[in-house]
C-alpha positions in Angstrom: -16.4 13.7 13.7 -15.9 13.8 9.8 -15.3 10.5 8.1 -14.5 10.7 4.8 -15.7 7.3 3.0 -13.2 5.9 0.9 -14.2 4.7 -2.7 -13.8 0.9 -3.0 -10.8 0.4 -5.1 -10.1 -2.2 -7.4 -7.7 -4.8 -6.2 -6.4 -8.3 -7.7 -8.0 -11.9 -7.7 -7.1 -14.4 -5.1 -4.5 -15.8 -7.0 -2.9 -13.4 -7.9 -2.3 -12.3 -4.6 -1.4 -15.7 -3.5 1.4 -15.6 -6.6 2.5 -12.1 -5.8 3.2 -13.6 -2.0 4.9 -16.8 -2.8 6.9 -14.6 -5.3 7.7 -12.0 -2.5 8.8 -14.5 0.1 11.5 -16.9 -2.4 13.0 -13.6 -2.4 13.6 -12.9 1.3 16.6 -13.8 3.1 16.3 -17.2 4.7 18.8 -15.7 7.7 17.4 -14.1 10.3 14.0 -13.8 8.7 11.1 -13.7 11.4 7.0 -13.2 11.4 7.5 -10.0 12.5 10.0 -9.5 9.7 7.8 -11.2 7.4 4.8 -9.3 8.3 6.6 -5.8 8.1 6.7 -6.7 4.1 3.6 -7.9 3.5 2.8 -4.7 4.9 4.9 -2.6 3.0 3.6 -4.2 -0.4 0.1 -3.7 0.8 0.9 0.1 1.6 2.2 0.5 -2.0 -0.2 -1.4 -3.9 -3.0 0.9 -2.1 -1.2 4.0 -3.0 -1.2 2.7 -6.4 -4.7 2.2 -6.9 -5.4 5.6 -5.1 -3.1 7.3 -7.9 -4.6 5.1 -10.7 -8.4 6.1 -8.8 -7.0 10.0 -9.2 -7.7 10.1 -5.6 -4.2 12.0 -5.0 -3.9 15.1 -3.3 -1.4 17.4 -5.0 1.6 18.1 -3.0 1.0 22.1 -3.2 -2.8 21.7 -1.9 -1.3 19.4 1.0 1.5 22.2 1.7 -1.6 24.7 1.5 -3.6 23.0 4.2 -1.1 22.5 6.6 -0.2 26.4 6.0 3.5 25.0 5.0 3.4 27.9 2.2 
């Protein structure tokens, strides 16, 4: 098996995090809005905010080099 190891990234403080969230949910629909539906979010912003720091990192594979591998080209 071949792990890669991923570089620790750098990520917020505490409260910021705790800010960003309160922030996030005031803005969600009050109807029909579930854990589930809640969670999905949280997760979303988590997803982005990872790719972020990847792309700030310069740990982005170039969309040529992923076509490349996948012998798309």
């Amino acid at each position: 098996m071949n792990a890669q190891i991923r570089p620790k990234l750098k990520t917020p403080p505490p409260s910021e995090v705790k800010a960003s969230a309160k922030a996030m949910i005031d803005r969600l629909p009050g109807r029909g809005l579930t854990w589930e539906r809640l969670t999905y979010h949280v997760g979303v912003r988590a997803a982005i905010e990872r790719g972020l720091a990847e792309a700030d990192a310069s740990l982005l594979i170039p969309h040529d080099e992923i076509e490349k591998r996948f012998g798309l080209k």
